[in-house]
VMD Tcl script that draws the C-alpha trace (Angstrom):
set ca {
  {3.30 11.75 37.90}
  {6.06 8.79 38.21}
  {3.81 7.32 41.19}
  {0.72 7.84 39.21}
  {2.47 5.38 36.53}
  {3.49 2.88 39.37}
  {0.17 2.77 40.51}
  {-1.21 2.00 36.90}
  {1.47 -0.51 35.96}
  {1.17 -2.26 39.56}
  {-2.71 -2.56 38.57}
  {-1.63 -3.78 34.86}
  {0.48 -6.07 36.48}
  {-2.56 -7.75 39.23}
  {-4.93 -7.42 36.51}
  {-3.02 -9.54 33.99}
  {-2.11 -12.03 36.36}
  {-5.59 -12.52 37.62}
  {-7.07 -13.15 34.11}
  {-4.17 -15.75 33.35}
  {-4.31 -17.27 36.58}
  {-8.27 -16.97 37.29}
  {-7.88 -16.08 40.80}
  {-9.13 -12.71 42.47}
  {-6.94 -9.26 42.97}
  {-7.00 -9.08 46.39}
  {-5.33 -12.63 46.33}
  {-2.23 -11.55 44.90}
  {0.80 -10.30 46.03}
  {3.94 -9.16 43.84}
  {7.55 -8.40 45.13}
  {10.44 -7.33 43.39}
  {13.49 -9.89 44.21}
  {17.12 -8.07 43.63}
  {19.62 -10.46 44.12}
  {23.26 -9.90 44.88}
  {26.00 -12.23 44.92}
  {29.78 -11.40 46.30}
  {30.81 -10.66 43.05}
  {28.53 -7.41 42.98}
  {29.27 -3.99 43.69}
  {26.60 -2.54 46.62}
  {26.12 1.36 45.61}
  {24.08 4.02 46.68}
  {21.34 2.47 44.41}
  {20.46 -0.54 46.21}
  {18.39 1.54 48.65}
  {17.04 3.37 45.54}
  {15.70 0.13 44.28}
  {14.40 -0.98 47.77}
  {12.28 1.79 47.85}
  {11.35 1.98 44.44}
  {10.26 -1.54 45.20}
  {8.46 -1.09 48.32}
  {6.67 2.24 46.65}
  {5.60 0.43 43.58}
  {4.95 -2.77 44.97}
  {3.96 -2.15 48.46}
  {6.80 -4.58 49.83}
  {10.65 -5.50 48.20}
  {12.90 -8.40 48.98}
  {16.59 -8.63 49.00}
  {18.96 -11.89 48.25}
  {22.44 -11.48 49.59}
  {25.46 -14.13 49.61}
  {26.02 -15.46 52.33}
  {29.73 -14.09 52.03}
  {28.35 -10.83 51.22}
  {29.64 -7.88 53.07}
  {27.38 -4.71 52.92}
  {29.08 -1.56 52.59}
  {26.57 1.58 51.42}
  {27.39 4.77 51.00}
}
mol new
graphics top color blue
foreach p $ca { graphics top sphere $p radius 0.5 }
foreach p [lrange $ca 0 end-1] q [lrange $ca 1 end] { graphics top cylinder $p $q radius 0.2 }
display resetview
């Protein structure tokens, strides 16, 4: 059921952005940006939100500083 609402607010999304913008679907690509500076705490949920990202969105980008040191677990 949860990727049955992606789906449906991913299409929302498109749909909206096509009226404003008068441009066709197909034209349009969304990604979710998470952006994390050296001052925030990497978790087990960063992957969470990847996915999440790439699932909902079909692609998700991540923004590190550049004195960021990844440590997951």
């Amino acid at each position: 059921m949860e990727n049955y609402n992606d789906i449906l607010m991913r299409t929302g999304q498109l749909t909206e952005v096509s009226r404003t913008e008068k441009c066709a679907i197909d034209c349009i690509s969304i990604y979710p940006v998470e952006i994390k500076s050296s001052c925030d705490v990497l978790d087990g949920r960063l992957p969470n939100q990847i996915i999440n990202g790439i699932l909902t969105f079909g692609g998700s980008i991540v923004v590190l500083d550049k004195n960021m040191l990844i440590e997951l677990h």
